[in-house]
N, C-alpha and C positions, 0 to 999 in steps of 0.2 A: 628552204628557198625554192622559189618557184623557177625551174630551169627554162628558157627561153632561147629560140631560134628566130631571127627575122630575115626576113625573105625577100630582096629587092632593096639591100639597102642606098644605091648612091641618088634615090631618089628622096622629096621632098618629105613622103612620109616616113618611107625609112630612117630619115634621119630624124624627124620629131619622135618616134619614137625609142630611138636610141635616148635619146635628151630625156625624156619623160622617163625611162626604166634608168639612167644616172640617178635619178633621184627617189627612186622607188628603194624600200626596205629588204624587200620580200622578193626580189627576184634579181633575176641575176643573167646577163648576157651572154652565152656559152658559145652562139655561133653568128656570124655576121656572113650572109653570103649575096651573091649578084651574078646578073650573067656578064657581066662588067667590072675591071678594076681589079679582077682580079690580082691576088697576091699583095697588092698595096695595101697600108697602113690609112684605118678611116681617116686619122690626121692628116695624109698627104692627100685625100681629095678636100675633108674640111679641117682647115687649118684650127678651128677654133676646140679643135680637140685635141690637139698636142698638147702632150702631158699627162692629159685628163682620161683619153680612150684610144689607144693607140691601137686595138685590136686589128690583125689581118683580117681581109677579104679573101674569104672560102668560094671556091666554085660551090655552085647547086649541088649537094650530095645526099639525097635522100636517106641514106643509111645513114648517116652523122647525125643526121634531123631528127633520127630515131629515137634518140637517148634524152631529147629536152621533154621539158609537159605540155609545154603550149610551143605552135608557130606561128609567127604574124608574116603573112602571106602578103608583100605590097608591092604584086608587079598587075603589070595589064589582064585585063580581061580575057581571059580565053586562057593565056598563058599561065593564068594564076590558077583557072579549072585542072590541066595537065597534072600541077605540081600536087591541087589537093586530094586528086584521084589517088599517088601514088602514098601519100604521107594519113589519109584518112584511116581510121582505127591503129595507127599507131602512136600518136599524139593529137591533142587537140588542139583547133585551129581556129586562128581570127583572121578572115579574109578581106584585107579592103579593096579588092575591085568588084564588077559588080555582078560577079560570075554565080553568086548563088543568093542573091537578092531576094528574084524575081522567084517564087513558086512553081509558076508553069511554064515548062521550059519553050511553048508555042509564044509566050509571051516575049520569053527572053531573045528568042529569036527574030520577030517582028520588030522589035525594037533597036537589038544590035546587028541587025543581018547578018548573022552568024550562027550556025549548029552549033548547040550544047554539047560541048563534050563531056558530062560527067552528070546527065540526068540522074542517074539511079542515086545521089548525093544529093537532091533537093528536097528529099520528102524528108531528111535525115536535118536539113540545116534550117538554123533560128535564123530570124532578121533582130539582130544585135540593136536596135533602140530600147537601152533599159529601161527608160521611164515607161515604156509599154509595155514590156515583152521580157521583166526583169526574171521571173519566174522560171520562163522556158532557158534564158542565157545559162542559169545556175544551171541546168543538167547539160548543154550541150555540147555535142561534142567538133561542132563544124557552125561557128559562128559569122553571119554575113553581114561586115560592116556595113551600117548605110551610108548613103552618099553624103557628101556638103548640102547639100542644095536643099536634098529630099528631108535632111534631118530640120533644117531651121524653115522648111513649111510645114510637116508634119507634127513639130512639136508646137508652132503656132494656131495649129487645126483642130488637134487631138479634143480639146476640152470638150468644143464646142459644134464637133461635128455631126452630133447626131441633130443639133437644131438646125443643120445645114439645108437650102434650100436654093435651087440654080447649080450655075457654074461659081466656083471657088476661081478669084482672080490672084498670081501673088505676082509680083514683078520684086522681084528679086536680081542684086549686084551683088559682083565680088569680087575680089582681088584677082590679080595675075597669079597667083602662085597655084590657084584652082586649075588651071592646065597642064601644070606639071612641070617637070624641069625643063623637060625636051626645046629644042630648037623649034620656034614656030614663027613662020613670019609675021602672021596678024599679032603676035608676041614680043614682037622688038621692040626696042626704047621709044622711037621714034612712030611707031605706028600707037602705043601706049602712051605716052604723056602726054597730059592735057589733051587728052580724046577720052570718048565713053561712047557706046556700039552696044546697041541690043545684039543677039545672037540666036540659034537653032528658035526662030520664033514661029518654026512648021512643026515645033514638037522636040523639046529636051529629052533623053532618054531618064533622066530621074522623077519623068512625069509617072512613067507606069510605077515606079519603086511607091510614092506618095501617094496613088489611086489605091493601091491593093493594101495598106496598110489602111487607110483612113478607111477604105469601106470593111474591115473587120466592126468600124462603128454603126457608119450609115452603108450601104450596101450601093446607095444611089450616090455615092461623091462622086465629082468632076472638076479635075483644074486644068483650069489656063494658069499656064507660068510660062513665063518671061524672061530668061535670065540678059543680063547684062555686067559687062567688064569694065571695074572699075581701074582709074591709073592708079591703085595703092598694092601693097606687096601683096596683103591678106587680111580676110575678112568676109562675111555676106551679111549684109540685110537687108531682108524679105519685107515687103509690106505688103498683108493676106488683105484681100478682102469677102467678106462673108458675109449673104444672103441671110437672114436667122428669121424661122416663123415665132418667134417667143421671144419678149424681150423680160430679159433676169438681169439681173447684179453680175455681171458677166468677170468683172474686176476679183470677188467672193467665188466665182466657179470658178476661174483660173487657178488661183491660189489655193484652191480646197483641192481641184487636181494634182497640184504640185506639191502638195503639201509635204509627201515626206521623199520629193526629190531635190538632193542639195543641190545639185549641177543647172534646173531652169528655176531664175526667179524673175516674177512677177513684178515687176518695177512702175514708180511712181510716175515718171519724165520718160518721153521714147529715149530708146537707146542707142548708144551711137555703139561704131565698131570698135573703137577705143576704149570702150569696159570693158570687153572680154577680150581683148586682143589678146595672147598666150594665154589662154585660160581654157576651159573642161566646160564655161559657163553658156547657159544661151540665156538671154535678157530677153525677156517678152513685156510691151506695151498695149493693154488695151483698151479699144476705145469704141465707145458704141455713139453712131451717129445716127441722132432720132428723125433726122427730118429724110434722112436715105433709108432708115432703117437696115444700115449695115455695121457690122461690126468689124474696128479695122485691128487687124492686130500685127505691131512692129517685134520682129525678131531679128537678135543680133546673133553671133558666135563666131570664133575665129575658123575658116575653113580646115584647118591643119589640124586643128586639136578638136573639138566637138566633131566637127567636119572629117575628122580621120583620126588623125594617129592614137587623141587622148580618148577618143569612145572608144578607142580599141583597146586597150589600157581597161579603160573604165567595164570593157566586157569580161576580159581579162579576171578582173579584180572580183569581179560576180562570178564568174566559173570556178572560181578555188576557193570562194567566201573567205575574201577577207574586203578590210572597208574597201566599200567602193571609193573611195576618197586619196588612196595612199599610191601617192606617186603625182595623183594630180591638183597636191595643193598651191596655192599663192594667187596673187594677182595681176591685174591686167599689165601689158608694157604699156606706160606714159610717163614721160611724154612720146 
């Protein structure tokens, strides 16, 4: 059994993937801890675990953390760097804030306004999109989950980015559950229902995670993205658009990309959020328009699982080789 610690549970991630390792084979829960709640039973903060996971809430105790193989790291940024300084070469980690994303920590810094605490740990850590970078996951030992945002433009771009040509547009929406549990007032019921609001349209921080990945293809990518909040719990979809000096069978290059990834497929009809909603899946539509000469391509995934908790899972599942698939079977919730 693969022994496990997660780190930040009475948040939304932490709690997907508690939920996603219930039904995993191969691994096994050993510590749940928070800077929060402590002592309580995860059933009294979510009730729909009574019975089922009644586990206490551990303070943060880096030496208990010791003893598992993997930790999933799912508090804030900055704070998640602290905890992976002290736990690094004593087990390996899956980190989803965006503390070791970014490469060069000058980058990381312009972006978050904030000093890197734990540089000497980025030349050591993978950026966790397996369908790219499945390779380096299996040996690593400090994995950096990508973001919601960044993963369902990146995996819309990938195919076709070296015939890229201009700025890459994506306007991209997504649910409320993308900002986290926390208290926020542009987050209340009444500022969300039946409202939609563009947002950060001077510059998302998931822009730079997207740029430095996509130019491992082309060296010259540029996005504008967009994001905007939708009234629904969770979900995003991205609509890319793409500049291309070459026109191909683009529908045949997507598909030959993806070919032996189970988790993105290449679909007939655009996708709505509702196929992958609780699912690992990201639904990609493409479409090539002759008279623009751009190719547009619609990406779905639920923000919580591809979007976080289930790629972590699924990085997980690559770093100890077994299938990448186990824990993150079934399909979408509909209705």
């Amino acid at each position: 059994m693969i022994k496990v610690g997660i780190v930040g549970i009475t948040g939304f991630t932490g709690l997907e993937i508690v939920k996603i390792l219930l039904n995993h084979n191969i691994a096994s829960i050993e510590h749940v801890c928070s800077r929060s709640e402590v002592d309580k039973k995860i059933s009294d903060i979510y009730p729909q675990f009574a019975g089922v996971f009644d586990k206490k809430i551990e303070a943060i105790d880096v030496d208990k953390l010791n003893d598992v193989d993997v930790v999933f790291l799912a508090l804030p940024h900055t704070v998640s760097a602290s905890f992976a300084k002290k736990l690094y070469g004593k087990t390996r980690i899956v980190d989803l804030s965006a503390d070791f994303r970014l490469k060069d920590s000058r980058e990381y810094e312009e972006w978050y306004k904030i000093d890197h605490i734990a540089k000497e740990l980025l030349v050591d850590s993978v950026y966790g999109l397996v369908e790219l970078n499945r390779e380096q996951v299996k040996n690593a030992n400090l994995v950096a989950n990508p973001g919601c945002y960044a993963t369902s433009v990146i995996l819309a771009v990938a195919p076709v980015a070296k015939y890229a040509v201009g700025t890459i547009i994506s306007d991209s929406k997504s649910g409320v559950s993308g900002a986290g549990r926390g208290l926020k007032e542009g987050l209340q019921f009444c500022e969300v229902n039946e409202n939609f609001k563009a947002y950060s349209i001077y510059g998302h921080r998931h822009i730079s995670e997207m740029e430095q990945e996509l130019r491992k293809i082309n060296q010259n990518v540029k996005i504008e993205f967009i994001p905007h909040l939708l009234p629904i719990q969770r979900g995003i979809l991205s609509t890319v658009y793409i500049k291309v000096n070459k026109e191909l069978d683009f529908v045949k290059l997507y598909k030959d990309f993806y070919n032996k990834d189970y988790f993105v497929r290449v679909v007939d009809t655009p996708p709505t959020i509702n196929n992958v909603k609780g699912t690992n899946f990201c639904d990609l539509y493409v479409y090539f328009d002759k008279r623009t000469d751009t190719l547009i391509v619609v990406s779905v995934i639920d923000n919580l699982i591809k979007g976080a908790s289930g790629q972590a899972v699924q990085n997980m599942n690559v770093m100890f080789g077994i299938d990448e698939k186990e824990g993150l079977g079934g399909y979408s919730y509909y209705p």
